[in-house]
Structure formats: structure tokens, C-alpha cells
N, C-alpha and C positions, 0 to 999 in steps of 0.2 A: 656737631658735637656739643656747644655751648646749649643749643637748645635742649638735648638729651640733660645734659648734668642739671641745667637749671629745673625741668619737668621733675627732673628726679629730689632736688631738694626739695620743689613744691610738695611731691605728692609724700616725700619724709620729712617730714619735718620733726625737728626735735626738742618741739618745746610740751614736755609730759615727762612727771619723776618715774626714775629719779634721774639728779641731773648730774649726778657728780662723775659721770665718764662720758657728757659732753660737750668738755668746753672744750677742749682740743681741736673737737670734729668742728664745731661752732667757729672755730679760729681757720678751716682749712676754709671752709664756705666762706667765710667771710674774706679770702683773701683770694676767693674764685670771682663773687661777686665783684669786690674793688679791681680788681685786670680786666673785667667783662666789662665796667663803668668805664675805665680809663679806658679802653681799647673804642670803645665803641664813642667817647667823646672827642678823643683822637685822628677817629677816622668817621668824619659825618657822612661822608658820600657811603659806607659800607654798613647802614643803619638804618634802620625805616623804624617809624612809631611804635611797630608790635614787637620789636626788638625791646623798648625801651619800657615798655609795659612789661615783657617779660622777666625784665631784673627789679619792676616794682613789685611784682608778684613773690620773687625770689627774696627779696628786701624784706617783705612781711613776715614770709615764712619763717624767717631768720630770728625777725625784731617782730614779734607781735603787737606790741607798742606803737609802732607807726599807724596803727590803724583806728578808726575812728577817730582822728584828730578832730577837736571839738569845734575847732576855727573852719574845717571843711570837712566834713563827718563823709562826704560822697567822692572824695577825690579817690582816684584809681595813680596819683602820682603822689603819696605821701612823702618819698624819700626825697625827691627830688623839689616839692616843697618846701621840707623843711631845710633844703642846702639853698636854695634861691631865697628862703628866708636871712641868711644869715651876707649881713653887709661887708661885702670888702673891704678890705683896708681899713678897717675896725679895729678895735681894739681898747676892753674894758675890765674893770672888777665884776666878779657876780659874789654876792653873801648870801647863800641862804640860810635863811632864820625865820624863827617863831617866836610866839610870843614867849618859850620858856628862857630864849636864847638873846632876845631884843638889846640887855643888857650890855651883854656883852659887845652885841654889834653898836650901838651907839658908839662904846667906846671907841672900836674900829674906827668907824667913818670918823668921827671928830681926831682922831689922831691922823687919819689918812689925810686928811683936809685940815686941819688946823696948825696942824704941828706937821708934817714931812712936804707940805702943799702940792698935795698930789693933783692935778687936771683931771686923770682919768676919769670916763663915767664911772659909776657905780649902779649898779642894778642890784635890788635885796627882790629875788626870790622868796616865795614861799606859797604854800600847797591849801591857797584856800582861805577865807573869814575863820575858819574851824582852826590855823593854822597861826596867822599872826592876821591879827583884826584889823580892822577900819580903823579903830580908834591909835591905834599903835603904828598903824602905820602914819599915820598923821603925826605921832609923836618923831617919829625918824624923820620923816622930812623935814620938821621945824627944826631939827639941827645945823647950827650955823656951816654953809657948807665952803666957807671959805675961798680958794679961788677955782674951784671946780664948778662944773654943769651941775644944776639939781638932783635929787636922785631920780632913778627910773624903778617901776616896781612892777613886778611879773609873777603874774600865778599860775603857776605849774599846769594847772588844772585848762588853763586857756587851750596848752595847745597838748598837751596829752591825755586821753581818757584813762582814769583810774584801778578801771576793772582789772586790770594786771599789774598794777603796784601799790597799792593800799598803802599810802604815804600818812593819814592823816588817820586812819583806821589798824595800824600796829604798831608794837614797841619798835618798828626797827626802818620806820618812815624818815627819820629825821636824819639817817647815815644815807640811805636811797636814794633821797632828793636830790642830792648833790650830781651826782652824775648824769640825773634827766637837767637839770638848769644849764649844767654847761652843753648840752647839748641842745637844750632850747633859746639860749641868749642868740641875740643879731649879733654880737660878738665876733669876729674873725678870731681875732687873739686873745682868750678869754683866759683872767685869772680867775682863780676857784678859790674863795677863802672861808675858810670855819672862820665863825663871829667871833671866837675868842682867840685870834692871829692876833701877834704884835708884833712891830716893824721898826727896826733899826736904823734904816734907810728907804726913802721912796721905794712905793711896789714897780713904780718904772722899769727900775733896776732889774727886773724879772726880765723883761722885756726883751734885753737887753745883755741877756746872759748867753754868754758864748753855747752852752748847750742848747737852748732854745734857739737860738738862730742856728745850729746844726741841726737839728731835730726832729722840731717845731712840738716835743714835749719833754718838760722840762717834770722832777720828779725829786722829792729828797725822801733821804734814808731815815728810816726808823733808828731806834737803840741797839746796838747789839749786843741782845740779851739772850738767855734760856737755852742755849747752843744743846742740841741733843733731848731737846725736852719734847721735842713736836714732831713723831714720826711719823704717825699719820698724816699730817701734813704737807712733809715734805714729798713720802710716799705718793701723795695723791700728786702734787706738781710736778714731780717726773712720770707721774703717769700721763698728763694731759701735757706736758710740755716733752715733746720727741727729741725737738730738733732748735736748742736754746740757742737765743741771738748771743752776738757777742756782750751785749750788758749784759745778759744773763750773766755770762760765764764771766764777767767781773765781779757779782754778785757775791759776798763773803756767804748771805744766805743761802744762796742755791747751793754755791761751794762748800762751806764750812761749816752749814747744820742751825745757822742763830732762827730763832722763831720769826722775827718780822721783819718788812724789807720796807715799809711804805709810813711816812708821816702825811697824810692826806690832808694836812690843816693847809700847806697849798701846792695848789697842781696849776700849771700852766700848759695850754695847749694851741697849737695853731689850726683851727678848723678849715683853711682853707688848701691846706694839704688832703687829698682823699685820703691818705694811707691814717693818719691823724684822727682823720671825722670816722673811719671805719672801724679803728680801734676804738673811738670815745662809744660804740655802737654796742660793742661786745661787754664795754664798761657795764653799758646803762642794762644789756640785757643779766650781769651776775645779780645787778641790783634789782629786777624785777623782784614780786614778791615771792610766787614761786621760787624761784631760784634762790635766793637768798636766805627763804626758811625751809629747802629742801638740804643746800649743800653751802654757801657760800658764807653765810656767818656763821654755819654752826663749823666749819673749818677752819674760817679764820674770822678777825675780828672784827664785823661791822664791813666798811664800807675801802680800808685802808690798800687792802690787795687788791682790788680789783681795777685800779687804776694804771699801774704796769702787767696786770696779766691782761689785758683789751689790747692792749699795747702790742703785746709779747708774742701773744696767741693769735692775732691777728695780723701778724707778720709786719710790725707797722714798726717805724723809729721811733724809741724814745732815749732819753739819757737820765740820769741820776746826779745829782750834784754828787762831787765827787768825795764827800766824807760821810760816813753815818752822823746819827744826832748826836750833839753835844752838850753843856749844859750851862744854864744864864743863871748866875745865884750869888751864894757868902761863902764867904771864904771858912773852912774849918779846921780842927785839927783829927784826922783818925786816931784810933786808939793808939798804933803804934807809931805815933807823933807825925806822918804823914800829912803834907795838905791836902787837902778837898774839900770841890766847890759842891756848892749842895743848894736842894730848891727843889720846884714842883711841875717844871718845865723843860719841855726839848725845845736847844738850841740849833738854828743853821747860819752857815755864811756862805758867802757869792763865791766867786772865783777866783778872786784874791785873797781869802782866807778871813775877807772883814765882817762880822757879824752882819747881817741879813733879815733872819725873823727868828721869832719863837713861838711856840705854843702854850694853851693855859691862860691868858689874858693879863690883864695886869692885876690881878689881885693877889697878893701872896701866895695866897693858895683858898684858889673858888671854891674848894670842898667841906673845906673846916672854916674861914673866917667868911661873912662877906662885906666885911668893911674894913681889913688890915692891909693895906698897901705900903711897899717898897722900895725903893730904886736900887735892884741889884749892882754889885760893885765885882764880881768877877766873872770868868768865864774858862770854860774846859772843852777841848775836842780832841780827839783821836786818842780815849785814855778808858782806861775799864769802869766799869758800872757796879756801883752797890746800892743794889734796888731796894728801895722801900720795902718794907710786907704786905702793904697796902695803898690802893689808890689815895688815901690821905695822908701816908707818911711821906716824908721827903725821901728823896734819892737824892746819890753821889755819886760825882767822878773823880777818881784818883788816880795816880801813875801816870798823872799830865801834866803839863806847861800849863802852871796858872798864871790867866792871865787878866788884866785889869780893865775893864770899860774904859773907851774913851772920854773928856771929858764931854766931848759933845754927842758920843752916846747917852749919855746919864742924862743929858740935858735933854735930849727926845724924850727919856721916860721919864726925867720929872716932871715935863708937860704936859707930858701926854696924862700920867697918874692926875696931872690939874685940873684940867677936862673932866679928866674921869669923875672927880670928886664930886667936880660944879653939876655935872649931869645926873650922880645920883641923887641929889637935890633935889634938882627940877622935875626929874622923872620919877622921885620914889615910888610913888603909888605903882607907876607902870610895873616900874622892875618887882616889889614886893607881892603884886596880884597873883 
């Protein structure tokens, strides 16, 4: 029987538009192949070499993308390659960044390592010389790296061939990337950060989070915004999603209609869970570029969903931190004398309710100023949204518990803004090119 179902994905395979009524099916395969993997590593005596070839075959089928890997362009085992690639008992940051985005990541690393003294590796991905140069990356390394290992740098390009994700060749490479890196780092436990992350507390702390050690994928909540605005949308995700896990079904979004579910500035995952690396699988194939300029951005935003529907649809565990975003800003007055905090950034926290990260970087606001910095003084969660009209106006949250930065939060971000300053300095030319 396994060998009928797997001839029969070989010889359907479903990767040709349009794509948008097969992620579902793409989720059932993929969770025939992970029992077919686990089954057969399970039980060695009841497996011979053509068996294992047969689910390499079915792997490709699946993941096009596995194939022609540039490090062994001839192998007939790509999948199982790239899992014997990745080191156990690992566990690192990945940034992918370019030269548009360097800036930002600078800041990253020297707050991760100067100011929270983080150990972890750090790996900055990126897709190429075309992508973030020789000369910039030199500039990243000369960053004082505190008490941490050196950086480690990895181009995309090493171990996946191009011809199906045009990272470096379209507007929508730079959201893409991210899910082939986490699936190409030696990482076991690989944090996923946009360069403009900022960090309240050690990214350890990820680590270390009771959903993550349930899980082994950890995932935080977008805003909940636009309730009833996106029915297409939701339409299509009941249509590929049948039979929703139980996070679904805690989901306000699934449930109660809000437009997004996913803030992907960070994702945490344990690759050495199959169910884990199977769903991070399904990730990387919404992101191909097929896929992504046929159905997956033009439905939803970028790169954002597709991190718990790999998850989802691939029958895999994950969890959500257990609040939607929140917000790191100043204190105001609404009009009808109400307070709220306001700013240009989604806020999260850990498990205990204490601030964690944010997104947007440390700049006031990256869109309109790029030298006004400020060390925000309050914060809001679990409270309504009065969204800007535009990506550079400020948003509010109101009808919350304001509440006040610690003082030794303020004191991470006015070090961390110190850094910041001393590095735009040194690196102007970088950042301004």
C-alpha cells in the first residue's frame, strides 16, 4: 500500500497553478510521508535502501526545492541530507538580511551581545553577493561581539538552487528567505529573527518557553485587527484547512473573523522533531516563488501565515504565545480623555505576562525619521486597536491597563539606542548606500 500512495504522489504531483486548492492536499502528503519516515526509522529490520529512496523520491515530489542542491547537485538522498545536516543538540539565532536591511541587523546583534549578553550563535543568512556583499558583511563581523562566538554567515544559494524561488530576482525574495534559512541552518533549535527585532530580555528566554518545550514551535499573534474585512481569506482557509487542530480552534482569527494571525519577526522551532522539520517543509514550499505569486501573498501578507499553516496543515504541533500583539510606546490622551499608548510597533511577552520583544527596530519610527530615537515609557496588551491610516502613522491601544516599563527595561533600550547611535557612526556610509 505505501508503495501504491507514494508512486501515486510521484507520478501527481502538485506543484503547477494554480495553487490555491493545494495546500491542504500538500498537508495530507506531507503527513503520509512523515508516518512513512517515522515508521520506517522506527523499525530498521522492516526497511531496505529502496524503500528509503522511495520517500526521497516522494520528498521531491512534494518540495521541489530539494533538488539540485548546489553542495551535491547528484545526490538521490536530498532530504535526508539536509536532516543529517543539521547538528543536534544545537541551538542558534538565524537574521536573514541584505544589504537594504544591514542596518537594522547591526543593531540587532550589538544589543543581542552587548547589552542582553547573549552566547547564542548567530548566523546572518543571505541569498547571495547580489544580496548583502562581501564588503558588508565584513562590516557585521567587525561588530564587537561581546561574550558570544563570532558570527557564522550562510548563503542561501550554497545549499538551495534558485530556479524555484527567485529570492534575489523579485520583489517578494526578502519575505521568502526566511523560511528556506531556517530550514537550511545546522541549527537543531533555530530562532528566526527580522533584523529590525528588539529584545526586552535574552532571546534565551525563547528557549525556554513553556510552549516551546511543548511543541517544539513556538509562534506569536499578530494585532487583532480588520474583523470581517477578509473573506476571501478566510473562505480559502476553511477551505484547505478541514479538519483544524486544537490552536486552530483557540484562534480568535479562525473563530471570530480578525484578518491576521501571525507576527513572523520571530519564530522559534525545533528541527529535530520530524513533525516540526515536516511542517517547516510545507512553510518553505508557500514560500517558493510559484507559489507565493500564484496564491500565498497575493492572499495574505508576505511571508507572515505561512508559518502556522506548514504547522497546521501538516498535521504538526505548534503553539501561539498566548496573547495577540500589544503595544511598546507613550503614553496619550484620546479624544474622549481616555488613555492610550501609541507608537509604530507590535509588542510581545513570555509567559509571565513580562515584556519579551517588539517589532520595528529601535528607531521611532524607520519610515518617516531615520535618526529620531526614543526609549519608550509605557505598554498595552489585551486592549482594542486604533490603527493608523497608514504604514507611517502611529497606531493606539486603548480600553487597557497602562502600564509602565521597568526600570531596567528602559535601561536595555537606552543601551541598546547607544549602540545604536555609536554604530550609525561608524557604519554611515554602509547604512546610507
Amino acid at each position: 500500500m505505501l508503495d501504491d500512495i507514494a508512486q501515486f504522489f510521484i507520478d501527481y504531483p502538485l506543484n503547477s497553478r494554480p495553487y490555491r486548492n493545494k495546500f491542504g492536499e500538500l498537508g495530507r502528503r506531507t503527513r503520509i510521508l512523515r508516518d512513512a519516515i517515522a515508521y520506517l526509522e522506527s523499525s530498521p529490520g522492516a526497511a531496505n535502501a529502496q524503500d528509503h529512496l522511495l520517500l526521497e523520491q516522494v520528498a521531491t515530489s512534494l518540495f521541489p526545492f530539494l533538488n539540485n542542491q548546489p553542495n551535491n547537485t547528484t545526490s538521490t538522498t536530498p532530504l535526508a541530507d539536509l536532516r543529517s545536516s543539521i547538528q543536534p543538540g544545537s541551538a542558534g539565532i538565524i537574521i536573514p538580511t541584505g544589504d537594504r536591511t544591514i542596518r537594522y541587523a547591526a543593531h540587532l546583534i550589538a544589543q543581542l551581545r552587548s547589552v542582553l549578553g547573549s552566547t547564542l550563535p548567530i548566523q546572518i543568512v543571505y541569498a547571495g553577493d547580489a544580496d548583502l556583499s562581501a564588503d558588508n558583511r565584513a562590516h557585521l563581523a567587525a561588530i564587537p561581539r561581546g561574550p558570544g562566538p563570532a558570527l557564522d554567515f550562510l548563503d542561501i544559494y550554497a545549499v538551495f538552487d534558485d530556479s524555484t524561488l527567485l529570492f534575489t530576482s523579485s520583489a517578494s525574495g526578502g519575505w521568502a528567505v526566511k523560511a528556506f534559512a531556517a530550514l537550511a541552518t545546522r541549527f537543531e533549535k533555530v530562532i528566526v529573527l527580522d533584523a529590525d527585532a528588539v529584545f526586552l530580555q535574552p532571546p534565551e528566554a525563547l528557549l525556554a518557553h513553556p510552549a516551546f518545550e511543548r511543541a517544539g514551535t513556538l509562534l506569536f499573534h499578530d494585532r487583532l485587527l480588520w474583523q470581517h474585512a477578509f473573506q476571501d481569506r478566510h473562505k480559502w482557509w476553511k477551505e484547505e484547512i478541514r479538519r483544524p487542530s486544537a490552536e486552530m480552534d483557540r484562534s480568535l482569527v479562525w473563530t471570530e473573523d480578525y484578518a491576521e494571525e501571525c507576527d513572523s519577526g520571530v519564530v522559534v522551532l525545533d528541527k529535530g522533531r520530524l513533525e516540526v522539520l515536516m511542517g517547516l517543509l510545507h512553510t518553505c514550499w508557500q514560500n517558493m516563488f510559484d507559489v507565493r505569486d500564484d496564491c500565498t501573498y497575493r492572499i495574505t501578507y508576505g511571508d507572515k501565515e505561512t508559518w502556522w499553516m506548514g504547522q497546521e496543515m501538516a498535521g504538526s504541533s505548534y503553539e501561539f504565545s498566548k496573547h495577540y500583539g500589544g503595544i511598546v510606546g507613550w503614553e496619550e490622551k484620546h479624544d474622549n480623555g481616555e488613555p492610550k499608548v501609541c507608537s509604530f510597533v507590535i509588542a510581545h511577552v513570555d509567559d509571565a505576562d513580562r515584556l519579551l520583544w517588539y517589532n520595528g527596530g529601535l528607531l521611532k519610527n524607520k519610515l518617516t525619521n531615520d535618526t529620531e530615537y526614543e526609549v519608550p515609557a509605557k505598554w498595552m496588551i489585551d486592549a482594542d486597536w486604533l490603527k493608523g491610516g497608514s504604514k507611517e502613522a502611529m497606531s493606539c491601544m486603548i480600553k487597557g491597563t497602562v502600564n509602565s516599563l521597568t526600570e531596567g527595561e528602559q535601561a536595555v533600550l537606552a543601551r541598546s539606542i547607544e549602540l545604536a547611535r555609536e554604530m550609525d557612526v561608524v557604519f554611515h556610509n554602509v547604512f546610507h548606500n
